[in-house]
C-alpha positions as protocol buffer text, in pm:
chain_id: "A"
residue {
  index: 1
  type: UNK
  ca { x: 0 y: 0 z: 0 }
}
residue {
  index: 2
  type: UNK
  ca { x: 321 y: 287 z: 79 }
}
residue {
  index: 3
  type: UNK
  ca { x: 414 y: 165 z: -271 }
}
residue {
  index: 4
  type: UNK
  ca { x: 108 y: 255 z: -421 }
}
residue {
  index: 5
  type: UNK
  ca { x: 71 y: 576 z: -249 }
}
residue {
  index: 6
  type: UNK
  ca { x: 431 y: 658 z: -322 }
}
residue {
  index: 7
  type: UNK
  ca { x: 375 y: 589 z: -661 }
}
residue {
  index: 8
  type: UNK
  ca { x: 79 y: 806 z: -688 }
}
residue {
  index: 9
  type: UNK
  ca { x: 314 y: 1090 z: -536 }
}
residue {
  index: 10
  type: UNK
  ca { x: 619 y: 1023 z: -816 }
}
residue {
  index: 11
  type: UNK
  ca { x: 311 y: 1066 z: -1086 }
}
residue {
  index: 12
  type: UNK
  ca { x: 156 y: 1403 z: -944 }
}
residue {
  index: 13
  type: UNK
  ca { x: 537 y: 1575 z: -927 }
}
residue {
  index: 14
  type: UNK
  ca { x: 582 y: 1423 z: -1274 }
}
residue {
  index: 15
  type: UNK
  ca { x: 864 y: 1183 z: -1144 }
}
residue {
  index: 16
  type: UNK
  ca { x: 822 y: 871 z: -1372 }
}
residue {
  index: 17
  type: UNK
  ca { x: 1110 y: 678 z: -1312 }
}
residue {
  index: 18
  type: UNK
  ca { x: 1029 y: 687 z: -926 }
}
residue {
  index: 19
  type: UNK
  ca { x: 698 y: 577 z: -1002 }
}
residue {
  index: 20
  type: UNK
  ca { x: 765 y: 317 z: -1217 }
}
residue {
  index: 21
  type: UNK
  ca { x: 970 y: 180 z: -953 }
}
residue {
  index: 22
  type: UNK
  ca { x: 719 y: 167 z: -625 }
}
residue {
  index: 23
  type: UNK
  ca { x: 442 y: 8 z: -910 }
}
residue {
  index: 24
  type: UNK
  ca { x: 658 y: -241 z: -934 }
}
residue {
  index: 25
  type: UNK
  ca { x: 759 y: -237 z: -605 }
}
residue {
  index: 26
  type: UNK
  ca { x: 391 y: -327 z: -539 }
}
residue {
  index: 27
  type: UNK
  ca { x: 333 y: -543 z: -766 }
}
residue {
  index: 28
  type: UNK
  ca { x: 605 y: -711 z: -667 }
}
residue {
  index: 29
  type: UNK
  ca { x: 521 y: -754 z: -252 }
}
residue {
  index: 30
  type: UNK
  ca { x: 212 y: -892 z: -259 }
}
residue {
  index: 31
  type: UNK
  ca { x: -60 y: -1201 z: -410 }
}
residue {
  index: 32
  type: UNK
  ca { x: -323 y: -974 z: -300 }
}
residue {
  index: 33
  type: UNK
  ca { x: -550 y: -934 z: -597 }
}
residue {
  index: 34
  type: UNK
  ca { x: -739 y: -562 z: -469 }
}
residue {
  index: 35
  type: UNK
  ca { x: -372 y: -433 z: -424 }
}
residue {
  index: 36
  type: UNK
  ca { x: -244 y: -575 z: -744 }
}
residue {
  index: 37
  type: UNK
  ca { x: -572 y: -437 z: -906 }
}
residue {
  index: 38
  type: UNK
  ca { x: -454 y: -81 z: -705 }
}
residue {
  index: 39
  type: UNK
  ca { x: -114 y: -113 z: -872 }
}
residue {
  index: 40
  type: UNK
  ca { x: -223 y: -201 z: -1205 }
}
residue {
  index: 41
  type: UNK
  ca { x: -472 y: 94 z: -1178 }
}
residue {
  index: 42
  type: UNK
  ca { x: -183 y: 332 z: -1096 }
}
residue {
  index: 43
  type: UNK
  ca { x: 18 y: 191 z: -1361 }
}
residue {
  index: 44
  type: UNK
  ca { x: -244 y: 299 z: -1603 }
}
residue {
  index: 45
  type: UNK
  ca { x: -245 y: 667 z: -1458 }
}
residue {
  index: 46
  type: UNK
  ca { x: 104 y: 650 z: -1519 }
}
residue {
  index: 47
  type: UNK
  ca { x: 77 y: 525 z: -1889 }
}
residue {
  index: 48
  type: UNK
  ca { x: -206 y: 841 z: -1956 }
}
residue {
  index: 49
  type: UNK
  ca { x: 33 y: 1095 z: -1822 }
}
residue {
  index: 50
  type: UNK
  ca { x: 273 y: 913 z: -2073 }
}
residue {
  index: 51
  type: UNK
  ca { x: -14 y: 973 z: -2305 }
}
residue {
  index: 52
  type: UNK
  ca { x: 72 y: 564 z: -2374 }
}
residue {
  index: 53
  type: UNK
  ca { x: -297 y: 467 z: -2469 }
}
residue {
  index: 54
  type: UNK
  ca { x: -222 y: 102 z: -2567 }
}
residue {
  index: 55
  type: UNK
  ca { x: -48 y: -2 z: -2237 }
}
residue {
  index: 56
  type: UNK
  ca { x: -329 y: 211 z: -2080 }
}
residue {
  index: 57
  type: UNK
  ca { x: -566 y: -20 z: -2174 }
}
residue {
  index: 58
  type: UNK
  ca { x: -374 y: -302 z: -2087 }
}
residue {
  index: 59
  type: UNK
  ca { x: -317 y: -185 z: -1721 }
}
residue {
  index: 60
  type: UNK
  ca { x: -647 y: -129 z: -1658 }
}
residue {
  index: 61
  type: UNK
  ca { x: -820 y: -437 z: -1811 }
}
residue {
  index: 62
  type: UNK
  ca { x: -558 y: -666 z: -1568 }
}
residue {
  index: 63
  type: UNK
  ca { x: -717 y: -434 z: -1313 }
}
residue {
  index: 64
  type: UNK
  ca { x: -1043 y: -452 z: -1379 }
}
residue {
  index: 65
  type: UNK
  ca { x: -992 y: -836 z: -1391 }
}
residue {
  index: 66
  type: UNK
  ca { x: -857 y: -836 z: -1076 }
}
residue {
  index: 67
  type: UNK
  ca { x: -1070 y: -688 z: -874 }
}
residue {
  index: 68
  type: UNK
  ca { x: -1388 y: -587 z: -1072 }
}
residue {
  index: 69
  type: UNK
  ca { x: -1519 y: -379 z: -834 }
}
residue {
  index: 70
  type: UNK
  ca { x: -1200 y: -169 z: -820 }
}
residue {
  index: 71
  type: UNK
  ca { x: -1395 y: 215 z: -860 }
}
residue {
  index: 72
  type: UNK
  ca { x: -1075 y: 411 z: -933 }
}
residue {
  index: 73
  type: UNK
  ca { x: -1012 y: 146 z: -1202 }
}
residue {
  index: 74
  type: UNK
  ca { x: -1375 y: 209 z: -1341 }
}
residue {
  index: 75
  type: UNK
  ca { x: -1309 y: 586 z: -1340 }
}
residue {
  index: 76
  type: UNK
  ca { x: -984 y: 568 z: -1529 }
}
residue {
  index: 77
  type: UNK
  ca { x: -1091 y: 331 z: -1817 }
}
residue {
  index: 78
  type: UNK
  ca { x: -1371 y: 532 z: -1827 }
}
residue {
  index: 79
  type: UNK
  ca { x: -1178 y: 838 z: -1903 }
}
residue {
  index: 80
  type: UNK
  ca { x: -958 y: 650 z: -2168 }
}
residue {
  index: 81
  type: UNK
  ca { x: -1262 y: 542 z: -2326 }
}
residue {
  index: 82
  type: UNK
  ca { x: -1417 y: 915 z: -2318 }
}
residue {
  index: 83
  type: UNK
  ca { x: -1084 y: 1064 z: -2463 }
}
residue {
  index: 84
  type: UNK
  ca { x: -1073 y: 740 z: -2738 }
}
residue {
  index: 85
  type: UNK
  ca { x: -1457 y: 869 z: -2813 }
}
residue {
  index: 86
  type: UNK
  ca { x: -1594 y: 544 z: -2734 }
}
residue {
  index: 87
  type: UNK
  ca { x: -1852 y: 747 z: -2538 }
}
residue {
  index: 88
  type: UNK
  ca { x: -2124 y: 443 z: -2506 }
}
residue {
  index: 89
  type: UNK
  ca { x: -1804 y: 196 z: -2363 }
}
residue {
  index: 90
  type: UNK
  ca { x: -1753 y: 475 z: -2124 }
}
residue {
  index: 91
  type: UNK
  ca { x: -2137 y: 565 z: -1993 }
}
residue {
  index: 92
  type: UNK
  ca { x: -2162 y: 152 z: -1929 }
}
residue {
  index: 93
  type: UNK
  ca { x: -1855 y: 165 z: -1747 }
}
residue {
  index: 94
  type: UNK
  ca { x: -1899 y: 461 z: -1516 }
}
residue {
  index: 95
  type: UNK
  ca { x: -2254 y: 298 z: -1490 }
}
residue {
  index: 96
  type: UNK
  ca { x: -2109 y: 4 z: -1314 }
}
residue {
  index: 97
  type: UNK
  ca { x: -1936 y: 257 z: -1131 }
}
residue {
  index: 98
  type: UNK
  ca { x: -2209 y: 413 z: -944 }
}
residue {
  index: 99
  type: UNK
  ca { x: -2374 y: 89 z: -915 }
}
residue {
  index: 100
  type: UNK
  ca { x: -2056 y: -55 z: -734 }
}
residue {
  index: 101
  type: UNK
  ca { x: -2080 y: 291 z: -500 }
}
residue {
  index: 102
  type: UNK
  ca { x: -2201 y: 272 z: -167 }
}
residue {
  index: 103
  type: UNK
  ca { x: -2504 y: 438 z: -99 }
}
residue {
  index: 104
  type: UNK
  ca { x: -2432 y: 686 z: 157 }
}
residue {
  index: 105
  type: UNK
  ca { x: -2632 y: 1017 z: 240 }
}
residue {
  index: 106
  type: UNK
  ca { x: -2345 y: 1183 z: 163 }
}
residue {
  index: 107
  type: UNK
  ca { x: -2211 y: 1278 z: -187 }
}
residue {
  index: 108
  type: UNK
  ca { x: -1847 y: 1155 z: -155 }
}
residue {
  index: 109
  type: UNK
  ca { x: -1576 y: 1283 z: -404 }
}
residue {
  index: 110
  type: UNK
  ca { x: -1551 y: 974 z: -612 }
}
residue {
  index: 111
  type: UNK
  ca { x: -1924 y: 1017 z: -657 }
}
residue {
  index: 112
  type: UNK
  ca { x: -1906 y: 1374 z: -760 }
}
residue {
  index: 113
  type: UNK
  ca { x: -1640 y: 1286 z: -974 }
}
residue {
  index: 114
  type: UNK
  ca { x: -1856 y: 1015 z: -1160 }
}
residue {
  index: 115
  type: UNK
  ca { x: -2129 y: 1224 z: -1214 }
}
residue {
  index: 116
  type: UNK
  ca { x: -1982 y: 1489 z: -1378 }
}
residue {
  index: 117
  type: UNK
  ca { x: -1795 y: 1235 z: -1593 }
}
residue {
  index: 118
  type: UNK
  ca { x: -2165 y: 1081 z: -1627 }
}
residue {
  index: 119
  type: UNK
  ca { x: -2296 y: 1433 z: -1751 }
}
residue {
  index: 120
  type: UNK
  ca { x: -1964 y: 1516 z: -1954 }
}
residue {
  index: 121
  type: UNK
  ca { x: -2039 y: 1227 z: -2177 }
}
residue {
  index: 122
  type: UNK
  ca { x: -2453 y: 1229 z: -2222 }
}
residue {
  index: 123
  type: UNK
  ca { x: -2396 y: 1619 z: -2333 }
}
residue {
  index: 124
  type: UNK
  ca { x: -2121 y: 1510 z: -2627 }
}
residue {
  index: 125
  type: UNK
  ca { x: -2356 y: 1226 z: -2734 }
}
residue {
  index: 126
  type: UNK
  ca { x: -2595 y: 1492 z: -2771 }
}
residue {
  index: 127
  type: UNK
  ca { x: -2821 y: 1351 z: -2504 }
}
residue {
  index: 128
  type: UNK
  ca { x: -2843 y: 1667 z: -2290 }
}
residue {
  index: 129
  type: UNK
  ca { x: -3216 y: 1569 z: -2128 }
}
residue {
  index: 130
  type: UNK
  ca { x: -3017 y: 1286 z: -1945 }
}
residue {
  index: 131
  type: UNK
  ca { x: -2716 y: 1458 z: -1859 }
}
residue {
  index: 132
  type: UNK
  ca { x: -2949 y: 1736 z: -1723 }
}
residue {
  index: 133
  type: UNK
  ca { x: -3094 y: 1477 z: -1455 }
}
residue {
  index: 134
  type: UNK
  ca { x: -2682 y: 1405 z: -1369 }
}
residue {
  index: 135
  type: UNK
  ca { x: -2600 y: 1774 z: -1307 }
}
residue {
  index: 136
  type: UNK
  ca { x: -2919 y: 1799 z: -1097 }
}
residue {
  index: 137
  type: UNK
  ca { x: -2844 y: 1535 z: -899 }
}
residue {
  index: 138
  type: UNK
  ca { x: -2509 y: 1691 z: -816 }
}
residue {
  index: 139
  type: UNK
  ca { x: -2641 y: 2021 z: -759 }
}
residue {
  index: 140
  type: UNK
  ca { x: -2922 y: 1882 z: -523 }
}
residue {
  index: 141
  type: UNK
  ca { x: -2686 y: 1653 z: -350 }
}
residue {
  index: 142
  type: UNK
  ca { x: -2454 y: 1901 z: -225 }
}
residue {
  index: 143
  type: UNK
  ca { x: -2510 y: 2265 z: -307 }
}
residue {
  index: 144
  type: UNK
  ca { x: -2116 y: 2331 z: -206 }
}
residue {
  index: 145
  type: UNK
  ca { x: -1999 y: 2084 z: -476 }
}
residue {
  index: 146
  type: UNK
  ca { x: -1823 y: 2353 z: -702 }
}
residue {
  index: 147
  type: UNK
  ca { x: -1651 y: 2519 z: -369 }
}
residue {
  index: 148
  type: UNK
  ca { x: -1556 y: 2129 z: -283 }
}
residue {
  index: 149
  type: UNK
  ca { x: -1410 y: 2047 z: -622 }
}
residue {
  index: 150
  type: UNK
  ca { x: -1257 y: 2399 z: -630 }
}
residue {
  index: 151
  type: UNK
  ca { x: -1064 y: 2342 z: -300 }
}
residue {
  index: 152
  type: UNK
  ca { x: -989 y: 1945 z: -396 }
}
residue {
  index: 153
  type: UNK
  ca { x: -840 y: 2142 z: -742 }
}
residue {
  index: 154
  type: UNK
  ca { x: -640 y: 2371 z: -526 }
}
residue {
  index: 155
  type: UNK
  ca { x: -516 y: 2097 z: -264 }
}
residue {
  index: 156
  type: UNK
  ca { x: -355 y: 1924 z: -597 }
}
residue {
  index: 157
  type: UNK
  ca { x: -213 y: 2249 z: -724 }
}
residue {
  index: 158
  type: UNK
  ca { x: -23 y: 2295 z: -415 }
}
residue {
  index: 159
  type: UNK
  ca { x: 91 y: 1942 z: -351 }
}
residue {
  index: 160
  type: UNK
  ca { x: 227 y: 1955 z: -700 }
}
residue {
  index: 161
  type: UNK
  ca { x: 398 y: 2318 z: -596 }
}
residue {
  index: 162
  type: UNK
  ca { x: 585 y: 2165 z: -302 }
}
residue {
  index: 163
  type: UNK
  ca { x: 335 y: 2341 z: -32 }
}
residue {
  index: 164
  type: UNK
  ca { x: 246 y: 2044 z: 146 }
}
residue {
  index: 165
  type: UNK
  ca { x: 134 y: 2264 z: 490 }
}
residue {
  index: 166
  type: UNK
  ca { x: -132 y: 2428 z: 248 }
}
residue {
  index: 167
  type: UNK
  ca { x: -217 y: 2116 z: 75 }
}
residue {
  index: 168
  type: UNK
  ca { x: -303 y: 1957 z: 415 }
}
residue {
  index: 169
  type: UNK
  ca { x: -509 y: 2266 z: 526 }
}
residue {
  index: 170
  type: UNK
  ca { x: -705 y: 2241 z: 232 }
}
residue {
  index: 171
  type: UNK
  ca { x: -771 y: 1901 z: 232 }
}
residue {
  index: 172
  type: UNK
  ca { x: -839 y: 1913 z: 683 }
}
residue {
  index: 173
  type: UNK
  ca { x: -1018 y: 2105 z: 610 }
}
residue {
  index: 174
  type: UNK
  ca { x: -1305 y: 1968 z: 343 }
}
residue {
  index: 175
  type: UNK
  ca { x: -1301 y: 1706 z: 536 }
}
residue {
  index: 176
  type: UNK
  ca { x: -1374 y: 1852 z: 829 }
}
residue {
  index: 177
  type: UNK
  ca { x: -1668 y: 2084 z: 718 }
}
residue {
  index: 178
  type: UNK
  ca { x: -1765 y: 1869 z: 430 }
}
residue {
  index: 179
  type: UNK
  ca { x: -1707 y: 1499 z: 609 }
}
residue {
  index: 180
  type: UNK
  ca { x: -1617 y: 1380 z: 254 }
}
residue {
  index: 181
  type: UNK
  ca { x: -1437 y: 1052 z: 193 }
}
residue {
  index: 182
  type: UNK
  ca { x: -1284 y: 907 z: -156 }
}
């Protein structure tokens, strides 16, 4: 799991070499098929900032084999999909997504972030009824969502700046007036 994290680290500061070493550092330590699925899910976030489509795909369908229930994995090859323009691939798979969700009272940040993808992708298929009942949702289900995402954008911004005191304000701090969790 410090693999994984660290790895996630090495991509945001745009280290690649680092990163490619903890993935395989992880992949490496453990028979655990969710953490191999984490791993292989990083991998692939490595491969897009690469801009590496092929081996992309690759990573994330040994993740998604894995552990099929992996969300982060479901977001991802979601978002290669969307950017291949495979739009009805990518609506199925962030469908499974939501469906994996738990249901909480609380819109969580992974949630947000699938409903906007959800809404992103009805509106370029033209079907801007249904991604109308998406953006409502959000809107109803947490009328700070845009400050939330804002300070979540902000957070990253200043991890990727070196401010890591800020970057842990930030992020205290929507989670304690906002109780989100990933």
């Amino acid at each position: 799991e410090a693999s994984i994290l660290a790895a996630k680290a090495y991509i945001v500061l745009n280290n690649t070499k680092s990163a490619k070493k903890e993935i395989d550092a992880a992949l490496n330590a453990t028979n655990d098929k969710k953490l191999l699925a984490q791993a292989e899910t990083v991998r692939a976030i490595l491969y897009r900032q690469l801009n590496d489509m092929e081996k992309q795909e690759i990573a994330l369908q040994k993740a998604t084999k894995l552990d099929p229930k992996n969300i982060e994995a479901m977001v991802v090859y979601a978002g290669l999909k969307h950017k291949q323009e495979k739009y009805e691939e990518a609506e199925d798979i962030l469908s499974q997504a939501l469906y994996t969700l738990p249901t909480t009272d609380v819109i969580t940040l992974r949630r947000l972030q699938i409903l906007r993808a959800m809404a992103s992708i009805l509106s370029e298929q033209g079907r801007t009824s249904e991604a109308l009942v998406y953006s409502k949702l959000i809107a109803e289900s947490n009328p700070n969502a845009q400050k939330i995402e804002t300070d979540y954008e902000a957070a990253l911004e200043a991890i990727k700046a070196g401010d890591i005191e800020k970057a842990e304000a930030l992020l205290q701090d929507l989670y304690q007036n906002y109780n989100m969790r990933a």
